[in-house]
N, C-alpha and C positions, 0 to 999 in steps of 0.2 A: 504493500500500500504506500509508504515508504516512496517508491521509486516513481508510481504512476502519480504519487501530487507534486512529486519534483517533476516529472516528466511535463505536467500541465501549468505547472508556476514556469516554466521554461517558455510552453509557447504563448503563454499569456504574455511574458516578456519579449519575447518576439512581432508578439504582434502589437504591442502598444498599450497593456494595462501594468500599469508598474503596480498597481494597488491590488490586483485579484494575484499578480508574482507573488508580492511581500506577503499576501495572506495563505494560500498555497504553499510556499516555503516556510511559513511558522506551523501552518498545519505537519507538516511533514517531520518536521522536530518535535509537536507537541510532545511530552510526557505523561498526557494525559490521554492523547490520542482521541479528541472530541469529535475529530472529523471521520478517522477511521473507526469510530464505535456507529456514526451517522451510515457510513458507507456500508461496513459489514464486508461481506465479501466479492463486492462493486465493484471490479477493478476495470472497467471500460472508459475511455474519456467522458463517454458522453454522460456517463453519472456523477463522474468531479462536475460537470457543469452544469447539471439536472441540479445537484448541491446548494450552487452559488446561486443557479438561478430561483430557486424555492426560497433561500435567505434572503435574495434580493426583494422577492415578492412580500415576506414581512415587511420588509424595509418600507416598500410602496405603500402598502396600506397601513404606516401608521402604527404598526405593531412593535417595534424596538427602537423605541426611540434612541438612544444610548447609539446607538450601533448607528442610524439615520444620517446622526449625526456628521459621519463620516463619509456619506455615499452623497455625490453633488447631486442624483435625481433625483432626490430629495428634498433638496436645499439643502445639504449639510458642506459646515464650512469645516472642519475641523480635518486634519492632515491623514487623507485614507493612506497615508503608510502605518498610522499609526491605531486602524484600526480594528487589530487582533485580538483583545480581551475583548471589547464589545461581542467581535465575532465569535470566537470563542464559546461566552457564555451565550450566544443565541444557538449556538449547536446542540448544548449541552440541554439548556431549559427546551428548546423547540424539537430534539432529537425524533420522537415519534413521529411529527407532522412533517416535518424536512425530509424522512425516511422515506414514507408513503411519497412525498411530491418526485423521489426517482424512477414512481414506475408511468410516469409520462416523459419522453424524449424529448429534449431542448428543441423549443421552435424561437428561432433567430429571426428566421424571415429578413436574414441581413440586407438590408436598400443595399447595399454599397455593390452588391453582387449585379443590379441591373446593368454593370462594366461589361462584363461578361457576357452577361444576355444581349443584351444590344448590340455590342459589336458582334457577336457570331450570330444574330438572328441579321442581319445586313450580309452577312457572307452566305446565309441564305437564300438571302432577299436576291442578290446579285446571279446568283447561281440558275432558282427558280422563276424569277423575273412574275411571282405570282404572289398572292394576298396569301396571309400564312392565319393558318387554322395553330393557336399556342398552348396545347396541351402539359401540364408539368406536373409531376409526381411530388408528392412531401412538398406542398405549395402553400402548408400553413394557413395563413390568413390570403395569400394570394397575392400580398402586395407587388412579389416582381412580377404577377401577371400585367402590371399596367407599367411593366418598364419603359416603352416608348412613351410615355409621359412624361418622363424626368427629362432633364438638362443635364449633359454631360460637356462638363469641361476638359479641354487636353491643352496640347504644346500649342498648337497654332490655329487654338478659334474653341467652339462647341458644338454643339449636335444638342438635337433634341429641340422640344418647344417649348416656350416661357413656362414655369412649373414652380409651387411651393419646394419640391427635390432638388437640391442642384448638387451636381458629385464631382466636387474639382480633384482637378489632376486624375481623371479617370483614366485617360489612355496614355500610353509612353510608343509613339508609332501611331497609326491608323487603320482599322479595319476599312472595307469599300461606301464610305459615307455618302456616297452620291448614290446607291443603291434605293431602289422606290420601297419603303417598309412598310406597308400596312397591314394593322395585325384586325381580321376580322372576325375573331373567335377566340374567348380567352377562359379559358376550361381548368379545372385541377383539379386535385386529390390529395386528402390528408388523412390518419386516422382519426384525429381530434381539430378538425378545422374551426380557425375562428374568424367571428366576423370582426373586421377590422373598424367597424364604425359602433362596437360596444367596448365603453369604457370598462368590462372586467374584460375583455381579449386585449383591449390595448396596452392594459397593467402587466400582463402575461407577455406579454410580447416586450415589453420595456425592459422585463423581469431578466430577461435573456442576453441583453445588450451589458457591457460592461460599464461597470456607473462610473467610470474616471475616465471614459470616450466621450466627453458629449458632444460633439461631432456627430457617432452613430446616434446618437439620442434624438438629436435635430433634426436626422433624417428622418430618422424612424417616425418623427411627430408630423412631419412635413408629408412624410407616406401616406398616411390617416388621410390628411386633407384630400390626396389625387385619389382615395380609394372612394371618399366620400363623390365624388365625382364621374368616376368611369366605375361602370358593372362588371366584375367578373362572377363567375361559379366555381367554389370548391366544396366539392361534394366529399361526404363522410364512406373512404372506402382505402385499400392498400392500393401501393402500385399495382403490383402486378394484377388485381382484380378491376381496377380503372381500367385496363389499355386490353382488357376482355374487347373482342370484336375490333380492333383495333384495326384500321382500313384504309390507305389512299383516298384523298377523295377529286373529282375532275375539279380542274379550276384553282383548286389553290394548292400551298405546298403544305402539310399536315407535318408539324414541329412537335415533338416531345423532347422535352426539358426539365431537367434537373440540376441544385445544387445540393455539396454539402449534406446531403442524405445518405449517399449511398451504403456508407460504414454501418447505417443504422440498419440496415436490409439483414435479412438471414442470408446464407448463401442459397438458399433454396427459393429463396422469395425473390433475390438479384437473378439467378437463374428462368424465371419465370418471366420477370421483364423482359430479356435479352431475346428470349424466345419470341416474345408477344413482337417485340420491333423487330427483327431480323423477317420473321412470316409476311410485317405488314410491309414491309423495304423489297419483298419478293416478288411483290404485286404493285409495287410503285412504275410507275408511267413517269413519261416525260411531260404530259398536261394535267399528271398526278403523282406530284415528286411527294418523298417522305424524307425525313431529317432528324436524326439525332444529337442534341445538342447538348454539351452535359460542363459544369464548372465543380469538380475533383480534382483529389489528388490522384498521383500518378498511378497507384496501386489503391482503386475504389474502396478496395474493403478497409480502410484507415484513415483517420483524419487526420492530414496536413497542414502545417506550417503554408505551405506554398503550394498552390493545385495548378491545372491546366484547364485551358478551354478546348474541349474533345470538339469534332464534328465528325458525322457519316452524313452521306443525302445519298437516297437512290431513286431510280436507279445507280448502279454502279456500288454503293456504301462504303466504297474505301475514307478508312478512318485518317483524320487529319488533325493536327495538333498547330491550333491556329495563335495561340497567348500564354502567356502562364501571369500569376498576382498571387498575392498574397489573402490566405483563406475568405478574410470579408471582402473581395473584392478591389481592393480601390489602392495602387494603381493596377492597371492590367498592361503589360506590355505584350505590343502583337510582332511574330515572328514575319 
């Protein structure tokens, strides 16, 4: 247990919370082991993060104030280096309820990922020169379903239309931005979907984001506003049970998309997907392309520090490795 909260106060520090490091790394030293008596025999990433994000969710509503105080979504001004007894004794006093909150999956619904979406959804666009039907598995609240909504800024200009989002320094390079994008179906799947325009999904969602980012915070809040705006559908179902009948269709290019999930997958349940798109890319036309467009790391069944932006379209489906960025997306550099 030991190795997996060092492992995780590692890439927290890699990717920009010096606050969830420092408390990760005190966890891992505790002598009292508060964290590892919460975890049990947990030893997956995504339950150190299920952890933080269940304590984060007291934090939100109110309930440890002591601790609040330290987390700026909160308003708290007080030095989140310094906030490991607070934390601490919230493991210890909340141990039961913290416990039960890992057996639901960290849903991030990270904005910053629409990098990724957007530029390889244009290297679709360019390819299939048709309106894209945007299918995406573990789509949570669905926020990056309305990723052509946001403003993405780069080296020399932006993309996108005037938006509450705006994601500077998105790209390092350029995907084919002069590509015509129009996304005319915006579809997904989660097990536990939320709607982003109820104030307890949005706390859940906040819950997720790392509270000494607020950057992602602002995003995340800014997302609210464009979902409140554009309709998407996320339906209550697995992947591989979504992409059931799974089909080409004439006239547009039919895109399935994913981040950041896939670790979460059984092998058996990843195996299912793979099947469900390779059968429906066997039946794709050229005035009914299909596209696999996925932001992982390099080895899906793990979560990374640094992912890539995958592509197949078929016909043809040879797989392409269009960008690589750092897990929440932002910068993305394209190859």
């Amino acid at each position: 247990m030991r190795r997996v909260l060092l492992a995780q106060a590692q890439a927290c520090a890699d990717l920009g919370s010096p606050m969830y490091a420092e408390l990760l790394s005190r966890a891992a030293d505790d002598p009292g082991e508060a964290a590892a008596n919460v975890l049990e025999d947990r030893t997956g990433p995504g339950f150190v993060l299920g952890m933080l994000g269940t304590v984060h969710r007291l934090v939100l509503e109110g309930r440890v104030p002591e601790l609040a105080a330290h987390y700026p979504t909160a308003g708290g001004t007080a030095d989140p280096l310094e906030a490991w007894p607070a934390f601490r004794d919230v493991l210890v006093a909340h141990a039961a309820e913290i416990r039960d909150g890992l057996a639901d999956p960290p849903q991030t619904n990270e904005v910053g990922r629409a990098a990724p979406l957007v530029g390889g959804l244009l290297a679709v666009a360019e390819a299939a020169r048709l309106p894209v039907r945007l299918l995406e598995i573990g789509a949570s609240a669905g926020l990056n379903l309305r990723a052509d909504r946001f403003r993405l800024l780069h080296e020399t200009g932006s993309y996108g239309p005037e938006s509450p989002v705006v994601l500077p320094g998105a790209w390092r390079g350029l995907p084919p931005v002069d590509a015509p994008l129009a996304i005319a179906e915006r579809r997904g799947c989660d097990l536990n979907p939320l709607d982003p325009t109820s104030a307890e999904a949005q706390r859940r969602l906040l819950s997720y984001v790392w509270p000494d980012q607020t950057e992602r915070v602002d995003r995340l809040r800014a997302a609210f506003e464009v979902a409140a705006q554009v309709p998407a559908t996320v339906v209550r179902a697995g992947a591989a049970g979504f992409l059931d009948g799974l089909a080409p269709v004439r006239g547009a290019v039919t895109v399935v998309w994913h981040s950041t999930m896939r670790a979460y997958l059984s092998d058996e349940e990843g195996a299912r997907v793979d099947r469900r798109i390779e059968d429906a890319g066997a039946a794709a036309t050229a005035d009914a392309p299909l596209a696999h467009l996925s932001f992982e790391g390099r080895d899906s069944s793990r979560l990374d520090a640094v992912q890539v932006v995958a592509l197949r379209v078929w016909p043809g489906g040879e797989r392409r490795i269009l960008g690589e960025g750092p897990a929440h997306g932002l910068p993305i550099t394209w190859f």
